[in-house]
C-alpha positions as CSV (number, residue, x, y, z in Angstrom):
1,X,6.9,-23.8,-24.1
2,X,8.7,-20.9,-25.1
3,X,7.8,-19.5,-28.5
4,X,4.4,-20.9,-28.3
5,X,1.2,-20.1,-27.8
6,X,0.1,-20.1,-24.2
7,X,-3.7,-20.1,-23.4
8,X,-4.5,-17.3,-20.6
9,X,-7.6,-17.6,-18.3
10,X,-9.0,-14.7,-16.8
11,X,-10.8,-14.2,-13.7
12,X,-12.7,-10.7,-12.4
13,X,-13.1,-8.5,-15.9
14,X,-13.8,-5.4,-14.1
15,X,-10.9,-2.1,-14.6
16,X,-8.3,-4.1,-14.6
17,X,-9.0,-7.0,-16.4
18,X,-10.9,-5.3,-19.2
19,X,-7.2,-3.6,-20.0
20,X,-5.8,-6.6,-19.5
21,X,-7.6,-8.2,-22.5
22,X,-7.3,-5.1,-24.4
23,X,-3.6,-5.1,-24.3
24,X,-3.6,-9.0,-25.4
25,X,-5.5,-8.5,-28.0
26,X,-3.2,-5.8,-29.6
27,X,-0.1,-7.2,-28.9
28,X,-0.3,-11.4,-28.3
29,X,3.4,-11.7,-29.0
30,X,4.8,-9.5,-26.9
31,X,6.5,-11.7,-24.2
32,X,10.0,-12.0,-25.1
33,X,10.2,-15.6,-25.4
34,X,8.0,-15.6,-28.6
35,X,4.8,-17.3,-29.1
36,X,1.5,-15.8,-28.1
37,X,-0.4,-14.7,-25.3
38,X,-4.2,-15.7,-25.9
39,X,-7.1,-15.6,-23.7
40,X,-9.1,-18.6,-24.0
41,X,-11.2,-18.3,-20.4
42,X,-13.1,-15.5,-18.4
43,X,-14.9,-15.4,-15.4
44,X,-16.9,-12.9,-13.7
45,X,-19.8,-12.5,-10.9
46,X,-22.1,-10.8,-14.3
47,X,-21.6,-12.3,-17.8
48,X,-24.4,-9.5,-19.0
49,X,-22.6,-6.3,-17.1
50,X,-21.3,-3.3,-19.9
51,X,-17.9,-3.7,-20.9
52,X,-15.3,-1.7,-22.6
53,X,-14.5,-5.1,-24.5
54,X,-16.6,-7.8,-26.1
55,X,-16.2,-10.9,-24.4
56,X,-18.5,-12.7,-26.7
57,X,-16.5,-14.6,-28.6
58,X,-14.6,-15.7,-24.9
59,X,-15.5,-18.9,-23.3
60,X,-17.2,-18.3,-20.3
61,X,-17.2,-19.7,-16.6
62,X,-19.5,-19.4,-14.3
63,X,-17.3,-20.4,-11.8
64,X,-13.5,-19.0,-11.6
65,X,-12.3,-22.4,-9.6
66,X,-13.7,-24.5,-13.1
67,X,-12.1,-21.7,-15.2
68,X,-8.6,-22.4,-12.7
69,X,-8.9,-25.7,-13.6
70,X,-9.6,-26.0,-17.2
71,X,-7.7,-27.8,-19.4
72,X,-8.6,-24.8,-21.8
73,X,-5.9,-22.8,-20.1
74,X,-2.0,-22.9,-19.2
75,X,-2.0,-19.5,-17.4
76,X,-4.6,-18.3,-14.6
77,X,-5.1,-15.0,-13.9
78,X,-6.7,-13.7,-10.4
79,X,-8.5,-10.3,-10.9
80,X,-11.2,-10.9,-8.4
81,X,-9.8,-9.5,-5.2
82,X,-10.3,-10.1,-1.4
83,X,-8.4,-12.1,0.7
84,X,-10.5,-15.0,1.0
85,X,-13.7,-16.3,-1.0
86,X,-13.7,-17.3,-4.6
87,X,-10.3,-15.4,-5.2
88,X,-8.8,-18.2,-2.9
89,X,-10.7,-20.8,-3.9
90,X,-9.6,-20.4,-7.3
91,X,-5.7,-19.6,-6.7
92,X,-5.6,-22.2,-4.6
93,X,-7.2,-24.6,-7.3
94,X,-5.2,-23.6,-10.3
95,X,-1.9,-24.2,-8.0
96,X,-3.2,-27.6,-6.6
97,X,-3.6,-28.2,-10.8
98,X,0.3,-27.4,-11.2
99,X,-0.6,-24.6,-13.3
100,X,0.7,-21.0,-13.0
101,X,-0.7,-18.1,-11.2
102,X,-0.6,-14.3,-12.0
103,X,-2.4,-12.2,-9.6
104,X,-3.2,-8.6,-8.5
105,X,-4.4,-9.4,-5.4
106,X,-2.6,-7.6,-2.6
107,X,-4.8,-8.9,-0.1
108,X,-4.5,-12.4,-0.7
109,X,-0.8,-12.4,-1.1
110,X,-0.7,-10.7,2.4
111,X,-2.5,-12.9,4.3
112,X,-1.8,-16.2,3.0
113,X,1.1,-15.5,1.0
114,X,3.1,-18.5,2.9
115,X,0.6,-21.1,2.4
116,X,0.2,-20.2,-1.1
117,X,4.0,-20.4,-1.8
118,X,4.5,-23.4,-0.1
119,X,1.5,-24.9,-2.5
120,X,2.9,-23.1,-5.3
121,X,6.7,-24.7,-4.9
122,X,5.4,-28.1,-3.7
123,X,3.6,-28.4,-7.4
124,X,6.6,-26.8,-9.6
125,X,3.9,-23.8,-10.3
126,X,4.9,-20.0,-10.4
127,X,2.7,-17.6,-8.1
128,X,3.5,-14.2,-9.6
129,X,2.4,-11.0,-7.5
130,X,3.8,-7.8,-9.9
131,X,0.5,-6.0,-9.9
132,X,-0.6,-6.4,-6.1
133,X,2.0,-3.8,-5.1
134,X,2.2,0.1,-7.1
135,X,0.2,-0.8,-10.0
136,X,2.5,-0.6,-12.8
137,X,6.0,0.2,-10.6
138,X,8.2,-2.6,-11.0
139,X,8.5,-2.8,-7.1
140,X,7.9,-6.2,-6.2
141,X,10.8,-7.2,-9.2
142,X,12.6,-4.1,-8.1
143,X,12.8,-5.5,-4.3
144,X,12.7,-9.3,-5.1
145,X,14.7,-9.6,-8.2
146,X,17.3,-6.2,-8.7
147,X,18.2,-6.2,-4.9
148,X,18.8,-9.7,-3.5
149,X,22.4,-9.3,-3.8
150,X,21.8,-6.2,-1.2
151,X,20.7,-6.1,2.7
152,X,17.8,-4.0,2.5
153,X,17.6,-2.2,5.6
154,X,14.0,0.0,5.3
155,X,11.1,0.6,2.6
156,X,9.0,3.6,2.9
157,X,6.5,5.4,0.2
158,X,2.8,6.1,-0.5
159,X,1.4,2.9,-1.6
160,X,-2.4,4.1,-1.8
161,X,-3.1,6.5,-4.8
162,X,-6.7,7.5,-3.3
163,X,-5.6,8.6,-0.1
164,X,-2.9,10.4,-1.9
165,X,-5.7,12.3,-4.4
166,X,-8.1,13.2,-1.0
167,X,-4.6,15.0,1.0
168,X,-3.4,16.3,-2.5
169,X,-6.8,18.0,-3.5
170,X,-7.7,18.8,0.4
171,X,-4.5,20.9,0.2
172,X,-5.1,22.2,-2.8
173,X,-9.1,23.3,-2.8
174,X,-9.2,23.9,1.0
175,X,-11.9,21.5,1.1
176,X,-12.9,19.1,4.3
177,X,-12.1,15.5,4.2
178,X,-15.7,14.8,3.4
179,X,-16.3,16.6,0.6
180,X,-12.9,15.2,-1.3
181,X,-14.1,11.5,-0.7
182,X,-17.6,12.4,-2.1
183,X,-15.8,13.5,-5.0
184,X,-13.3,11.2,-5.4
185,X,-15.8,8.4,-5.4
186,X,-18.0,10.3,-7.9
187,X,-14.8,10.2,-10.3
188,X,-14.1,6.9,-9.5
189,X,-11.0,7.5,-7.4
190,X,-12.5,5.6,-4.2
191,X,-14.5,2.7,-3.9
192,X,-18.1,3.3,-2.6
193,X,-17.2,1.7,0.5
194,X,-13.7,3.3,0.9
195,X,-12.7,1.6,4.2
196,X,-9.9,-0.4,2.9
197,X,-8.4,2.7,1.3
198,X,-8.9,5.3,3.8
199,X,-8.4,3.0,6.8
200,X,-4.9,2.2,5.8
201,X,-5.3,-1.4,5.0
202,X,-5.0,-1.3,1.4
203,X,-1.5,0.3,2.2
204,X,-0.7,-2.2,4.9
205,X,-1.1,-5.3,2.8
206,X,1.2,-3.8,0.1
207,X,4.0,-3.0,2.6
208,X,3.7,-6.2,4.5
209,X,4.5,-7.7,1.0
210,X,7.2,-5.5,0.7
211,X,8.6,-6.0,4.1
212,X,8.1,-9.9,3.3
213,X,10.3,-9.5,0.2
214,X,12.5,-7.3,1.4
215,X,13.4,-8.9,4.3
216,X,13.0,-12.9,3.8
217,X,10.6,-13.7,5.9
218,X,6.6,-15.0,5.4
219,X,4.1,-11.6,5.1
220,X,2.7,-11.2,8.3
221,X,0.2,-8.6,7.6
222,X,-1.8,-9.0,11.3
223,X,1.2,-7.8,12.8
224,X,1.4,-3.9,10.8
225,X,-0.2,-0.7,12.9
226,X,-2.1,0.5,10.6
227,X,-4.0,4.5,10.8
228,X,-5.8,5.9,8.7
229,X,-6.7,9.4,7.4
230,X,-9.9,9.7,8.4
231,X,-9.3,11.6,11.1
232,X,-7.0,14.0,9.2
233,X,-9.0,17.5,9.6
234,X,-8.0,20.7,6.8
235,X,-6.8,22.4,9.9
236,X,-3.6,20.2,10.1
237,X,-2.8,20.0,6.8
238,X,-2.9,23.7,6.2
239,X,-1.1,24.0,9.7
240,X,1.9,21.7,8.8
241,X,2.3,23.5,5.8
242,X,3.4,26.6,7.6
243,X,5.7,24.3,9.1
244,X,7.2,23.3,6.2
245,X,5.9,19.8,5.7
246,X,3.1,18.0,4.1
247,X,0.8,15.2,5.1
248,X,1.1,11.9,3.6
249,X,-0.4,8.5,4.3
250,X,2.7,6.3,4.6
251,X,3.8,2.6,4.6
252,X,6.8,1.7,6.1
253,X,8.8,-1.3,6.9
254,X,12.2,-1.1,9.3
255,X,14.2,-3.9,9.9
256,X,16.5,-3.7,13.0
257,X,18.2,-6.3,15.3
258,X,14.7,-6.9,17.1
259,X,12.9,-7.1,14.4
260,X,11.0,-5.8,12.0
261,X,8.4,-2.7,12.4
262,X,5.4,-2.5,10.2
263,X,3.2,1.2,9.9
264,X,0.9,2.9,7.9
265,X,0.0,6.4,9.4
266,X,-0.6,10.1,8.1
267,X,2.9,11.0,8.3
268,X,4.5,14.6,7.9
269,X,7.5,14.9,5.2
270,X,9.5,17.8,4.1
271,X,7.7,20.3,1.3
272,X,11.1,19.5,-0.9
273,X,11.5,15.8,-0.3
274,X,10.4,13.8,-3.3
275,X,7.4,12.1,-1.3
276,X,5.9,15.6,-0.2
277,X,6.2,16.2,-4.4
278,X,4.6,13.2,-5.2
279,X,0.9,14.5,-5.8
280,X,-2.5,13.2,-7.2
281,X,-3.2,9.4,-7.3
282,X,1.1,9.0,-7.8
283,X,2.6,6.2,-5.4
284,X,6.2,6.7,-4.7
285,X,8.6,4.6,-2.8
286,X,11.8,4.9,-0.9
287,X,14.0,1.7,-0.5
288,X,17.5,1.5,1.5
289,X,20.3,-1.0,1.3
290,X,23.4,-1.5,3.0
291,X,25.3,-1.5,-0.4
292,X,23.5,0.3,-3.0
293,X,22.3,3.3,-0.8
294,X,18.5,4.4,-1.4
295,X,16.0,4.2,-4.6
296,X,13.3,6.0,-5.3
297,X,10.5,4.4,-7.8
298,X,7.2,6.5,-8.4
299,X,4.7,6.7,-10.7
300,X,0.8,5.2,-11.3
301,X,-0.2,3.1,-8.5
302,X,-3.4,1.7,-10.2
303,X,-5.6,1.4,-13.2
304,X,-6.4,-0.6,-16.4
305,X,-3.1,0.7,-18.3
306,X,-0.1,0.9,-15.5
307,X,-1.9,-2.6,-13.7
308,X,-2.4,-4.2,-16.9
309,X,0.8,-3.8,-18.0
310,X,2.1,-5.2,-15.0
311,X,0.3,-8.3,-14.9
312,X,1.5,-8.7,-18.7
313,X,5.0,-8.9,-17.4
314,X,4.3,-11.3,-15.2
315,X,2.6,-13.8,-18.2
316,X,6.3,-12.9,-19.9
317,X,8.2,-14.5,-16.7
318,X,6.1,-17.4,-17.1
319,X,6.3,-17.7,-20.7
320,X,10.1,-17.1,-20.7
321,X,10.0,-19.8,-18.2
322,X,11.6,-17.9,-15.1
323,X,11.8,-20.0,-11.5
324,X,12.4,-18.2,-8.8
325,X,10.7,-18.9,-5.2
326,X,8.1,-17.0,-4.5
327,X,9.4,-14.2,-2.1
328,X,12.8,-14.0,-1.4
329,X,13.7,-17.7,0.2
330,X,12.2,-21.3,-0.7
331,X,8.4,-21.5,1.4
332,X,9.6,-23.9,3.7
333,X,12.7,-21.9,5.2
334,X,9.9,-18.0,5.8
335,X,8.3,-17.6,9.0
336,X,6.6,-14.4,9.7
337,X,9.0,-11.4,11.0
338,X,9.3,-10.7,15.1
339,X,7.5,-7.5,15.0
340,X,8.8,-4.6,17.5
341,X,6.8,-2.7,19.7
342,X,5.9,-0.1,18.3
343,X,6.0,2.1,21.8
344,X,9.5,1.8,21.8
345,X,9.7,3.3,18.4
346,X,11.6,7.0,18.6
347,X,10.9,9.5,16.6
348,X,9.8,13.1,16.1
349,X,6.0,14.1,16.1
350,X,3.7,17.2,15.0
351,X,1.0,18.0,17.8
352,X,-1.5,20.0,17.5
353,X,-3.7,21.0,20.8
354,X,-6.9,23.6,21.0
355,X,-6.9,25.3,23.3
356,X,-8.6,28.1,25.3
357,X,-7.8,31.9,24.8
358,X,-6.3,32.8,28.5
359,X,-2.5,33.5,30.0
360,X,-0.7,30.6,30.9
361,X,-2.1,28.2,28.7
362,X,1.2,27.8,26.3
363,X,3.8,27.4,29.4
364,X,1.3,25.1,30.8
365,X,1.6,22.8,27.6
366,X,5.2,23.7,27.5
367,X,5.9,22.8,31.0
368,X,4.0,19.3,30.9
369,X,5.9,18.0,28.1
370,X,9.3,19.1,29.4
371,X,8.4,17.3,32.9
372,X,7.6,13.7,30.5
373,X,10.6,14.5,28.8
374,X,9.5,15.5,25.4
375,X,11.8,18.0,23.7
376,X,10.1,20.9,22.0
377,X,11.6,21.6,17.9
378,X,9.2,23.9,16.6
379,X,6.3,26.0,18.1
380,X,3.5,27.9,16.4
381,X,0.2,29.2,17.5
382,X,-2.0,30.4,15.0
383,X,-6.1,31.6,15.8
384,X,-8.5,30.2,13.2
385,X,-12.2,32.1,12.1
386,X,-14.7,30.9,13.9
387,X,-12.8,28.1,15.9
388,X,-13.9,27.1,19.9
389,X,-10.4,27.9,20.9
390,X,-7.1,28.7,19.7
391,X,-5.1,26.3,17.9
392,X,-1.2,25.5,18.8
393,X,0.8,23.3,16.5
394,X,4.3,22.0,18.0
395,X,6.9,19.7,16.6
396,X,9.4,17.6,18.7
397,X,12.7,16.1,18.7
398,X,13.1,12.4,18.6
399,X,11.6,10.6,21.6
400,X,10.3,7.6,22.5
401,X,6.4,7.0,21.2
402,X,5.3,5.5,24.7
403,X,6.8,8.7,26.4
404,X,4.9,11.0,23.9
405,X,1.9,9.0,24.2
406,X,1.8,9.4,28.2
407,X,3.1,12.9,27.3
408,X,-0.5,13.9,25.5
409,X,-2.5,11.8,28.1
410,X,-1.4,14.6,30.9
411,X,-1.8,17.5,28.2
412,X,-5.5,16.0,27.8
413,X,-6.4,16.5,31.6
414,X,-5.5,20.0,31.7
415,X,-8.1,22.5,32.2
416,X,-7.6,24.3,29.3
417,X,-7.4,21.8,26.7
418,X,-10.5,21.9,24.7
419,X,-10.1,18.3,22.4
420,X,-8.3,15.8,22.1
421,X,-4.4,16.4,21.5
422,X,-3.8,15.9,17.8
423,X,-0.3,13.4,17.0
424,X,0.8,13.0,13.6
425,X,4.4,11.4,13.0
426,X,7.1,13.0,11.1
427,X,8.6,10.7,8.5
428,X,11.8,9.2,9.1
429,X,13.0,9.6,5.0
């Protein structure tokens, strides 16, 4: 059907999909195949709800699995979200109908990614995923498309602009956790409920998409360790700074002979490494291969413009007629990744411990994590205004996690050990 027009249903017309119609309305013929984008279909939980763009002239569905199935339409767009509900019902529906998907939906893709590309190949339809990862970063083509004639061997970055904005502006203002979320969901920057974000699993389906890509396997999102930065206090950030480093929320994804290790976790990089300078709502990423070294992508992770354009270059694929399997291999050769445990992961860590105000208390610290065998890098103590004790902020040389972890559960017992010991990872970038 290239150079034709191609009838484009839309489902979920909230940020995204209200820039998604705007930008087919200016431009229709923008796919490089010629012929015409044109919406013909929308769906939506409220037909009545304000809009930046007059869907009155649209036909309109009630339901998105009728609007998947429509003979009105050759293209179905999921903007809906969630991993299950009417976002799958009507994916699965539109596939089932042989007709192609484009979605956003980062969830989805993560947790039934392989039955949805086994549907997808079994009926000849694409299942295109550009937008669910980075907004408007190429990464998913970067990772499936530009590098499968490479061994990638790990993927790291921020991959959740509103954790990003809370530890960017906490650093920034000097203001608590609390009050930055308050804000950023006054602004719009975080969801009124902002578990998904600020728990880490917005992040962990995105790099388990990645990791699925990257390394030709089926996403196997339940198998990611996933923390949050909830539990990320101004005291850290401002003490990690006169370390030298700044706290991120990363993804990562490392592949090595016993498989494959999923994370998100507030993470510390270097003040001059690009992710450090990655500020504000920005994603950046970090990918390594055995041939072409590292990349780094950044830019907008989400909203209507950067996501919108996104899912328009996926309705090009189709309309240039592109096959490719869904991730990296045919559906029927992925099975999800052995994941690693994560306690045998080695690496370097930031501890921070408060403590009380007496002698001995430092070579007591000192001496207990020398006896578990943790090496000590970097030591600082610095007393805080009206703080219970003193804090003291160490970093360490690469060990093993399950030897740190028992490491702190001694440091916890001691007498003088006021809260509970404080472990943030250093990046490995």
């Amino acid at each position: 059907m290239a150079g034709q027009d191609w009838r484009i249903g839309v489902a979920g017309l909230g940020t995204v999909g209200a820039g998604l119609l705007t930008f087919l309305a200016d431009r229709p013929g923008f796919a490089p195949a010629g012929g015409r984008a044109v919406v013909t279909g929308v769906s939506a939980r409220s037909r009545s709800r304000p809009r930046p763009f007059d869907i009155s002239g649209l036909p309109w569905f009630d339901d998105p699995v009728a609007l998947a199935t429509s003979p009105q339409i050759d293209v179905f767009v999921e903007l809906i979200g969630g991993s299950d509900g009417p976002a799958k019902a009507a994916v699965e529906a539109a596939l089932s109908a042989g007709k192609p998907v484009v979605t956003a939906n980062k969830a989805l893709i993560a947790e039934h990614g392989a039955e949805l590309a086994a549907l997808a190949e079994s009926k000849g339809a694409p299942l295109l995923f550009e937008a669910a990862v980075m907004g408007g970063v190429p990464a998913v083509k970067m990772v499936r498309e530009a590098l499968v004639g490479d061994d990638i061997k790990s993927i790291a970055g921020i991959l959740n602009g509103t954790c990003n904005y809370i530890l960017t502006e906490m650093e920034a203002t000097g203001r608590s956790f609390a009050d930055v979320l308050g804000e950023a969901q006054r602004l719009g920057y975080a969801e009124a409920d902002p578990t998904m974000d600020v728990g880490g699993f917005d992040a962990a389906h995105k790099i388990s998409i990645l990791a699925a890509l990257a390394f030709g396997c089926a996403p196997n999102y339940a198998a990611a360790e996933i923390e949050g930065i909830e539990q990320v206090e101004l005291l850290d950030i401002q003490l990690a700074r006169d370390l030298g480093y700044r706290i991120k929320l990363v993804a990562s994804a490392d592949r090595s002979p016993d498989g494959v290790l999923v994370r998100v976790h507030p993470s510390l990089a270097p003040l001059a490494h690009p992710l450090a300078q990655a500020g504000g709502a920005l994603n950046a990423l970090f990918i390594e291969g055995a041939r072409v070294g590292r990349i780094f992508l950044q830019g907008p992770g989400a909203g209507a413009g950067p996501t919108a354009a996104a899912v328009a270059a996926d309705i090009a694929d189709v309309m240039t007629g592109a096959v490719r399997p869904v991730f990296q291999a045919p559906a029927a050769s992925l099975s999800p990744f052995t994941p690693v445990d994560p306690s045998k992961s080695v690496g370097r860590a930031f501890l921070r411990f408060l403590v009380k105000d007496e002698p001995g208390v430092i070579a007591a610290v000192s001496e207990t994590l020398a006896e578990a065998g943790v090496s000590i890098e970097s030591f600082l103590q610095k007393p805080v205004d009206n703080a219970d004790g003193v804090p003291i902020v160490l970093t360490t040389h690469a060990v093993a996690e399950s030897v740190l972890k028992a490491a702190i559960e001694r440091i916890a017992g001691l007498p003088a050990v006021l809260d509970r010991p404080r472990l943030l990872r250093i990046a490995r970038i």
